[in-house]
C-alpha positions as CSV (number, residue, x, y, z in Angstrom):
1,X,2.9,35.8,-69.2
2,X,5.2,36.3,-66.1
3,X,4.0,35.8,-62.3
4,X,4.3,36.8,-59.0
5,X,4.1,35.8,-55.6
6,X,4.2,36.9,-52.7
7,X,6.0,35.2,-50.1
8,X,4.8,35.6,-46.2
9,X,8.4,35.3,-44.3
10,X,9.6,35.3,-40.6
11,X,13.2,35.8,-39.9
12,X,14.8,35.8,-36.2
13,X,17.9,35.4,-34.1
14,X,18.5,33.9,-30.4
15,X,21.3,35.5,-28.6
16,X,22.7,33.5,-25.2
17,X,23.2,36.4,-22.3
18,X,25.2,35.4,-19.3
19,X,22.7,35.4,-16.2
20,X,23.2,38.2,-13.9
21,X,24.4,41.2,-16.3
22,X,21.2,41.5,-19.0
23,X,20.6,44.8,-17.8
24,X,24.0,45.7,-18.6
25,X,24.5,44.0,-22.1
26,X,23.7,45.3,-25.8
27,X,23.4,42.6,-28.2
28,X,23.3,43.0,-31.6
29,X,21.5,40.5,-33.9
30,X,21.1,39.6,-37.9
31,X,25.3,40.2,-37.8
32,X,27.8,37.6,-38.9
33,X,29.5,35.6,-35.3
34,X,32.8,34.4,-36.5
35,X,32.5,31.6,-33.2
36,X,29.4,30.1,-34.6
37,X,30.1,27.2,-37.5
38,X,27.6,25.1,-36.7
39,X,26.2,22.0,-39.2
40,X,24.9,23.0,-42.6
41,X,21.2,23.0,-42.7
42,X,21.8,21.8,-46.2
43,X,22.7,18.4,-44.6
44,X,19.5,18.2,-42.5
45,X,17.1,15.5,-44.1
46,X,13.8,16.4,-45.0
47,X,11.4,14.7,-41.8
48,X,13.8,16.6,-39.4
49,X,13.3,20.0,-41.4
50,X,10.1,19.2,-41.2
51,X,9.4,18.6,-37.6
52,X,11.5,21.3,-36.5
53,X,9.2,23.8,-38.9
54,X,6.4,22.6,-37.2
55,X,7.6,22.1,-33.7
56,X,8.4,25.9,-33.7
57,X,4.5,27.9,-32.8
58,X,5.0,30.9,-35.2
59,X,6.2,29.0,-38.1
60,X,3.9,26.5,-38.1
61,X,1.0,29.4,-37.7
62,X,2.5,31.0,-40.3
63,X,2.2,28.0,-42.9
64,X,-1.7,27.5,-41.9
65,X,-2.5,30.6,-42.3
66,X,-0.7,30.6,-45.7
67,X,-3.0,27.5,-46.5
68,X,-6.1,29.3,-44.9
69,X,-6.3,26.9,-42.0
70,X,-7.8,28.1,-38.8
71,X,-4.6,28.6,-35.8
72,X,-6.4,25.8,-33.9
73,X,-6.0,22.9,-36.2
74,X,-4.5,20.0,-35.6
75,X,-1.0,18.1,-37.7
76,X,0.9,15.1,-37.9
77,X,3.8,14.3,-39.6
78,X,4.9,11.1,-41.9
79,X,1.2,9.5,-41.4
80,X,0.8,6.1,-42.4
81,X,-1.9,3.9,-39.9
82,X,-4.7,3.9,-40.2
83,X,-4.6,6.1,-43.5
84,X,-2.2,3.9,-45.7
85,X,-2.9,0.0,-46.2
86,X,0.2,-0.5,-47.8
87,X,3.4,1.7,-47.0
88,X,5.3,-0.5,-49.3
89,X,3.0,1.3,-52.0
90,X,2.7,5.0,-53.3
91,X,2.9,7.2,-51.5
92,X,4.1,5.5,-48.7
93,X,3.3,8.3,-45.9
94,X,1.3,11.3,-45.9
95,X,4.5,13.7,-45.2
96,X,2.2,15.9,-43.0
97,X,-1.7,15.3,-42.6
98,X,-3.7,18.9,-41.1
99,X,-7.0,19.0,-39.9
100,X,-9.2,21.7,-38.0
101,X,-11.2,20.2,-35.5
102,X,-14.0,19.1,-35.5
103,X,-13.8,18.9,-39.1
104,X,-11.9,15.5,-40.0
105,X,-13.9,15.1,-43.3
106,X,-12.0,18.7,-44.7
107,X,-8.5,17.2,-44.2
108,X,-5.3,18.9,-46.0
109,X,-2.3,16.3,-46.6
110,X,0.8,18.0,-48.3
111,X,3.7,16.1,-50.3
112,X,6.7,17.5,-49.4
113,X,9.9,17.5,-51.3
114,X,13.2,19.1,-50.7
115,X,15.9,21.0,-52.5
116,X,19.3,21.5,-51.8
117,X,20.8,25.3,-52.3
118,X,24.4,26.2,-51.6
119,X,25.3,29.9,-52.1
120,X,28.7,30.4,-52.8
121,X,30.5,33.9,-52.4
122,X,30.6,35.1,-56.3
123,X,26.8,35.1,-56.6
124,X,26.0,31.5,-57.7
125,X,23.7,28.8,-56.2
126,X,24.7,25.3,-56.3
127,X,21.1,23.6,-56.6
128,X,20.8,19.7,-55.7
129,X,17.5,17.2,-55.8
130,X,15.4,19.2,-58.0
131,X,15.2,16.3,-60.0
132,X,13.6,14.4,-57.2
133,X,10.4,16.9,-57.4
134,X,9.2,14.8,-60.5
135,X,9.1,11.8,-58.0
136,X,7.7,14.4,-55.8
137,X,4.6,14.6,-58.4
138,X,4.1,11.3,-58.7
139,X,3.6,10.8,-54.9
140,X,1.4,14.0,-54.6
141,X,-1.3,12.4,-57.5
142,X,-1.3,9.3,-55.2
143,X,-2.1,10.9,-52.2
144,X,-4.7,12.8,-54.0
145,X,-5.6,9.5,-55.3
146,X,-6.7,8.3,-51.7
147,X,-9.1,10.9,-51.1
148,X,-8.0,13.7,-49.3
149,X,-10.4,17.0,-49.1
150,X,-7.3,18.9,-50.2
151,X,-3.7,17.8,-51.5
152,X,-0.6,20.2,-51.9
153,X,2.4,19.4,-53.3
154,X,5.0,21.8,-50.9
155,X,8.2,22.2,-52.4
156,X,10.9,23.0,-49.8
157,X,14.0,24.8,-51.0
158,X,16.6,24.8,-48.0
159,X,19.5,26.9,-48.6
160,X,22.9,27.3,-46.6
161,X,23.6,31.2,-47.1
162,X,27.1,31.2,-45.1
163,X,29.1,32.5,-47.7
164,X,27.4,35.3,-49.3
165,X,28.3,37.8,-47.0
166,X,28.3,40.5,-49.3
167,X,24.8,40.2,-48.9
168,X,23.1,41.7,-45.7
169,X,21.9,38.6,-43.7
170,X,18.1,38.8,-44.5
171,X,19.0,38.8,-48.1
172,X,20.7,35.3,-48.6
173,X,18.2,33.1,-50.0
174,X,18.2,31.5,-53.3
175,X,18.8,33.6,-56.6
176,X,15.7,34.5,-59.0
177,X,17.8,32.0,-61.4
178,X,17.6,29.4,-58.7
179,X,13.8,30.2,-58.1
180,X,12.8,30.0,-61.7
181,X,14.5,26.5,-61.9
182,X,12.7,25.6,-58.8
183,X,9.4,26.9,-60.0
184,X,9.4,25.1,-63.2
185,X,10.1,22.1,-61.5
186,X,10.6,18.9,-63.1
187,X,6.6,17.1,-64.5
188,X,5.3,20.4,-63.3
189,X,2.9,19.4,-66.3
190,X,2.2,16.1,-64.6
191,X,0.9,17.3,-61.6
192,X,-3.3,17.0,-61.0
193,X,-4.5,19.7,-61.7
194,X,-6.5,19.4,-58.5
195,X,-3.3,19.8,-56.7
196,X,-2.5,22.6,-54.8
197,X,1.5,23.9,-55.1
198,X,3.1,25.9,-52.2
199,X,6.6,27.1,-52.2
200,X,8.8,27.2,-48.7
201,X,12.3,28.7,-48.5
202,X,14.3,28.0,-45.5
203,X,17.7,30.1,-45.2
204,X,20.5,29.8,-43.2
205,X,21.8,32.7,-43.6
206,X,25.4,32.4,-41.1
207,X,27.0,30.3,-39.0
208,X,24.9,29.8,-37.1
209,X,22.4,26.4,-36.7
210,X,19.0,27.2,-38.0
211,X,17.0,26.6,-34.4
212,X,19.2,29.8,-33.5
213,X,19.2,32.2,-36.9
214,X,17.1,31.8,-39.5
215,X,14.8,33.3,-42.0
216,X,11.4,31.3,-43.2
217,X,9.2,32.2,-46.2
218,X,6.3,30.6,-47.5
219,X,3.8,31.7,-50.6
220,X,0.5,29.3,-52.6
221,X,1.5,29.2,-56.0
222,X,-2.1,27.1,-56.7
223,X,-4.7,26.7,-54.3
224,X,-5.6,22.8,-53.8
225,X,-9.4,22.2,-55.7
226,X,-11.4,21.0,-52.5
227,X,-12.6,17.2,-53.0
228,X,-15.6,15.5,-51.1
229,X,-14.0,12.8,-48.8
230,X,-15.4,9.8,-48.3
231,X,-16.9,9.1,-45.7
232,X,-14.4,5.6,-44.8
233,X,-11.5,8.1,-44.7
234,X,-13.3,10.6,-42.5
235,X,-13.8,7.6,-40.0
236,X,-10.5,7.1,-40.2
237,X,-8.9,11.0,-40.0
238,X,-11.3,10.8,-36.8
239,X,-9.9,7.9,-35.4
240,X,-5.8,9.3,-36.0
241,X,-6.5,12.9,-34.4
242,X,-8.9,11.6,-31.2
């Protein structure tokens, strides 16, 4: 039985004009600049993706609303005090920790794992760290494990586009081939079944850095199965977001 989704996506470009002669300039935008060969976004670890997803207003609006979380809710990123007791233990950190406010007992913590895409210029993807998803799994079930209202595992596909320029620029994300891979991710079957899965595709789609030109998607494969928290980490949610 096949399956859709569909996947909410922002996509934008920053142009620099010179002061003094804006009224007098056309730019053009989602074009390939030859000057720009700026750092792979491929090479960018997952915490600074991270913070740079939700350091920018739109995206980060975009993801909560894709999770059904009011615009006025509060995050934090790679969470440990006063949630974990022992970092040395699974999972370690809560990779992002979301909670509306006034409503710290209805938390949403999301395990986030990433996956390398390079697109080369015959049509082909070259996919690393899918296999680190299964570790990905295990580290979702354990922050499920400490109580959380909802837990999502968010898979995070980041893909460096430069070369397929046969491709218009809004269309150089990862291949259905590359996707279906991705999406049958390694221990899929392992994964609670409480445990909500979200996909994210971030594209750098030219030269280039991804805080100038990028496109964003993001799409809920499985909705999280809400959990009663108790009420020892709803003291503690309280304590981390006042």
């Amino acid at each position: 039985m096949s399956k859709s989704l569909t996947f909410r996506m922002i996509a934008f470009d920053a142009q620099t004009i010179p002061a003094g002669i804006y009224d007098r300039l056309t730019a053009s935008f989602f074009h390939d600049d030859l000057k720009f060969e700026d750092e792979s976004s491929a090479k960018r670890d997952e915490q600074s993706i991270l913070k740079w997803l939700f350091s920018r207003s739109e995206l980060k609006e975009m993801i909560f609303e894709e999770l059904s979380v009011k615009q006025n809710a509060c995050h934090k990123l790679e969470v440990v005090d006063p949630i974990i007791e022992n970092p040395r233990k699974k999972p370690g950190d809560i990779d992002v920790l979301i909670c509306e406010q006034k409503s710290p007992h209805e938390a949403i913590a999301l395990e986030c794992k990433r996956v390398k895409v390079i697109a080369d210029d015959t049509g082909r993807d070259k996919v690393n760290k899918i296999d680190a998803i299964g570790n990905g799994v295990i580290q979702a079930n354990a922050v499920m494990n400490l109580g959380f209202h909802n837990t999502c595992l968010a898979v995070l596909t980041v893909v460096d586009g430069r070369l397929r320029k046969e491709y218009n620029t809004l269309f150089r994300g990862s291949t259905d081939e590359t996707f279906k891979r991705v999406y049958e991710f390694p221990q899929r079957n392992k994964l609670h079944k409480d445990i909500g899965i979200m996909f994210l595709e971030l594209i750098q789609p030219t030269g280039k850095d991804i805080t100038r030109m990028a496109a964003v998607a993001v799409a809920v494969d499985r909705r999280p199965m809400p959990r009663k928290q108790p009420v020892s980490l709803n003291n503690k949610i309280s304590a981390l977001f006042g």
